[in-house]
N, C-alpha and C positions, 0 to 999 in steps of 0.2 A: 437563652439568647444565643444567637448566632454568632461566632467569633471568625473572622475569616485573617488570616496571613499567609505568609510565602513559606516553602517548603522549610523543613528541618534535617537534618541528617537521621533523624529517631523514627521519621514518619515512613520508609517503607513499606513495610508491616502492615500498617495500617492500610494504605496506599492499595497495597494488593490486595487486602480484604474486602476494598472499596469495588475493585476493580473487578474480583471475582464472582461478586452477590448483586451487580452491577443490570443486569438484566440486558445486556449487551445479543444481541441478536446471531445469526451466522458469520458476521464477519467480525467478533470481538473474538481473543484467543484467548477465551475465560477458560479459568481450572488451570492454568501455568502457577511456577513454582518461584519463589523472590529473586532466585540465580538470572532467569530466564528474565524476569523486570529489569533487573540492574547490569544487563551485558547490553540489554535493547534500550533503554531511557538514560538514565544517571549513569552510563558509563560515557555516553557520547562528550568528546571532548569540549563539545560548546554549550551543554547544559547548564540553564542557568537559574538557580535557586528563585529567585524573583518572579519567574516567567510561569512557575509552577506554584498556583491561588490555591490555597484548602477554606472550606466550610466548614467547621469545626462546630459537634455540639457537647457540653461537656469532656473535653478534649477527644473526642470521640471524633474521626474525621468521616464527614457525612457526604461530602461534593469537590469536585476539582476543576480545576479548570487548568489548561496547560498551553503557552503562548512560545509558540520560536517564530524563526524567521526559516523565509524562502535561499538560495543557491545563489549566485553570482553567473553571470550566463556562461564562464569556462568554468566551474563547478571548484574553485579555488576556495572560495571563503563563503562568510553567510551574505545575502545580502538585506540591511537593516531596512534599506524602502517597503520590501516586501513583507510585512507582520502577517503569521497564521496561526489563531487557534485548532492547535491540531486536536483537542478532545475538552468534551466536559463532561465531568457524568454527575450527576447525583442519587446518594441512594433511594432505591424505592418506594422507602417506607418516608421520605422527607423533600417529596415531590410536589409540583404546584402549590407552592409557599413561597416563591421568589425569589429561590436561594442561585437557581441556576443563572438569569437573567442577574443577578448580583456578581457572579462568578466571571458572567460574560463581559460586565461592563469593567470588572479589576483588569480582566486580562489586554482586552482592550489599550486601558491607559498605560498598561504596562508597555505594551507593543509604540504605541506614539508616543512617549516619552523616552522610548528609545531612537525615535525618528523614523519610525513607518509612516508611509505616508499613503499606503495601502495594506486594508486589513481584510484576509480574507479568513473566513471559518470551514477547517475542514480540508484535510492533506491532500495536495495535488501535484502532479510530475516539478518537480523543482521547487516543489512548496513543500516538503516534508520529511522535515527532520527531526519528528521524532514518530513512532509506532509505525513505523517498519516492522513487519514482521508481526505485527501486535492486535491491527485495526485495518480489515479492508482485504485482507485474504493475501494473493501475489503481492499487491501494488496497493500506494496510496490512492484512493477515488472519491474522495472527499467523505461526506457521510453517506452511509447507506438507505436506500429503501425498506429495509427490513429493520430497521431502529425506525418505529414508528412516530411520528408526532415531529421529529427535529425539524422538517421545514417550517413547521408551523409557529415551533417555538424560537426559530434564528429570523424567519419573516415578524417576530413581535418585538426581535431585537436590533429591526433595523437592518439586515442583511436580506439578498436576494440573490437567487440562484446564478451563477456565472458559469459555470464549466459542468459539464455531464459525462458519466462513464457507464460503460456496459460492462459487468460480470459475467462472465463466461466461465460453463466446468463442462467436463466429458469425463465419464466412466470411463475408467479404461478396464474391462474384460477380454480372456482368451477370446471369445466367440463374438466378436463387435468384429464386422466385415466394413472395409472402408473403401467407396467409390474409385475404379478407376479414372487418374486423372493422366493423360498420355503427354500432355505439355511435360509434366514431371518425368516420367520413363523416357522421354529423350536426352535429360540430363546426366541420369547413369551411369552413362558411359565415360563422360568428361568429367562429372565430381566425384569429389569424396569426401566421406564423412570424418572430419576430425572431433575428437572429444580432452578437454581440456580441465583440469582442476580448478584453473586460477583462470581471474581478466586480467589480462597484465596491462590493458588498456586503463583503468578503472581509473576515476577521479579520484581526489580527494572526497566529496561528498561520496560518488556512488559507495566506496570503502567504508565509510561511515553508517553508512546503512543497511546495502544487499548485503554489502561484503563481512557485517556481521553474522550473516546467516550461513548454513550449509549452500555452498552452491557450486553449478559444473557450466560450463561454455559448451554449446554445440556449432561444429564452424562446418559449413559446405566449401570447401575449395577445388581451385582447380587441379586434374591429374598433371597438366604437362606445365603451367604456370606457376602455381602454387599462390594462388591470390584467393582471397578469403571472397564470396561471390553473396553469403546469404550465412546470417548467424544470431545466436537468441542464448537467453542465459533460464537455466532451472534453479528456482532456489527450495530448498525443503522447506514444509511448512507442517513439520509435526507437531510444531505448537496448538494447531487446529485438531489433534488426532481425538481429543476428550470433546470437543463442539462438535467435529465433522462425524467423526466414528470410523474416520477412513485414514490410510495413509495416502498423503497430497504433495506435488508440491505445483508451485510456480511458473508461469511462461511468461519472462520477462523481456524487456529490450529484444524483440523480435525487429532483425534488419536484412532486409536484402538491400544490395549497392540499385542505387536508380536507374544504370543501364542497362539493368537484366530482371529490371521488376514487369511482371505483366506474362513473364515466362515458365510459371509454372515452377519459381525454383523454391518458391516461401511454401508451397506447399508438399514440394519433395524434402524440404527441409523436416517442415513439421509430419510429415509420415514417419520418418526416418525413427524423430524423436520419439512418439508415440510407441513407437515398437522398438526400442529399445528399453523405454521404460516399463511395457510389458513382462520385461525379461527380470526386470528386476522387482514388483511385486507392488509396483505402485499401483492403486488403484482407483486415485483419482487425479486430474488435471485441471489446473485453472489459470485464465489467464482475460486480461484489462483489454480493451479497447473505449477510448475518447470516442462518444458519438459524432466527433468534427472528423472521425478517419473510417470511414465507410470501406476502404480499400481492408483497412485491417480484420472489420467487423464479419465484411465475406469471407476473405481467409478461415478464418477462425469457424462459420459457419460450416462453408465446406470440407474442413475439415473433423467436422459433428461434433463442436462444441454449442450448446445449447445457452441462449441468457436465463440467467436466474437470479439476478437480483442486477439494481441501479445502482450508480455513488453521483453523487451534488455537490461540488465546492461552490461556496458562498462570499461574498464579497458586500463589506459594510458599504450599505448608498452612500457615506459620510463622511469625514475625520473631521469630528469636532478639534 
């Protein structure tokens, strides 16, 4: 018999066993170590025992399901309207028994009982506060196309597709030749490249989650101004090095200022990056665009990132 309750202090362990034999696709960062669980999940200050369902068979934990909440729109606190189950899994060998669909519906009532009044399934920009770093490569993008079956099983749980993302990666190799783009070489002259440790910008949530990670600020500014024009953040994702086989990391928060977009500076930017990051031995790159941002997905194109997989966030038709 199936025994399902809310997380324990003992179940780590467990937890990451679940998570590793999990059959988790290209964007799950299977094969990590319990350190690596517990700096990225159950260290986050808003973790909440409740929120995290197990499926237990003979205390044996077989399934999970795991519910927070979305951001506050100045990125201060959580906000409780917005309920997200950011993962479920079940194992393997204890699939298409009804365990999962069980799991979804605890997490659920967990979510509106705390006063969601919207539930979506599957981490989206401002909706994901937990598996950072863990689920999804760079960035959250709801669930993947390469975890096979999940629309079909979250369309029989009463949700439907709401938000779409493209995955993006590009080899980075000595001998990869990259198109001259001349809008860019007239910037040159007038920018320059800053390189930064920290976001001193950084919210509260952003902190909570990139900024648990390795990560660097790339800023194009100006020579005789000194005004930041066009800037993006890398975060390391050697959590992926045992799934990918590659060292990666992130092209996150890509921003050029809106008076100088259309001029070729996003993409002197991301040149810039690419070959700097050649010098240091990465050799591969990935990075999100929302299919609602077509501007960004060309970027990224012309700059010879290829799509390689999809993400889905999902939103219940409902609250009962």
């Amino acid at each position: 018999m199936i025994d399902y309750r809310t997380f324990r202090n003992e179940d780590p362990p467990q937890l990451l066993e679940l998570w590793n034999r999990s059959g988790l696709g290209r964007g799950g960062a299977t094969g990590i170590s319990l350190d690596v669980l517990d700096q990225l999940l159950f260290c986050q200050p808003y973790f909440d025992a409740r929120g995290l369902i197990l499926a237990c068979l003979d205390k044996t934990v077989i399934g999970m399901a795991h519910a927070g909440f979305a951001c506050q729109e100045d990125q201060t606190d959580l906000c409780c309207d917005d309920g997200v189950i950011c993962q479920v899994i079940v194992d393997p060998d204890h699939r298409r028994q009804g365990i999962g669909r069980e799991l979804i519906e605890r997490a659920q009532r967990y979510l509106t009982t705390a006063g969601a009044t919207r539930v979506h399934a599957g981490s989206g920009p401002g909706r994901d506060p937990f598996y950072c770093g863990l689920y999804g490569g760079s960035e959250a993008a709801g669930f993947l196309a390469t975890d096979e079956g999940v629309t079909e099983f979250l369309a029989a749980c009463g949700f439907q597709p709401a938000a779409s993302f493209g995955i993006f990666q590009r080899q980075l190799t000595q001998e990869s030749v990259d198109e001259i783009d001349y809008k860019s070489i007239q910037w040159k002259r007038s920018v320059k490249l800053e390189i930064s440790p920290q976001h001193q910008e950084g919210s509260w949530w952003w902190n909570n989650r990139v900024g648990r990670l390795d990560y660097i600020r790339f800023r194009l500014v100006q020579t005789e101004a000194d005004d930041c024009l066009a800037s993006l953040t890398l975060v390391g994702l050697d959590q992926y090095l045992k799934k990918w086989n590659a060292r990666g990391v992130g092209l996150v928060d890509i921003h050029v200022e809106e008076s100088f977009r259309r001029q070729g500076l996003g993409r002197l930017l991301l040149g810039e990056t690419l070959r700097r990051l050649k010098q240091e031995s990465i050799s591969l790159i990935e990075a999100h665009a929302p299919d609602d941002n077509p501007a960004l997905t060309a970027l990224l194109t012309a700059c010879g990132f290829q799509r390689i997989d999809a993400g889905t966030q999902f939103q219940a038709r409902q609250i009962d």
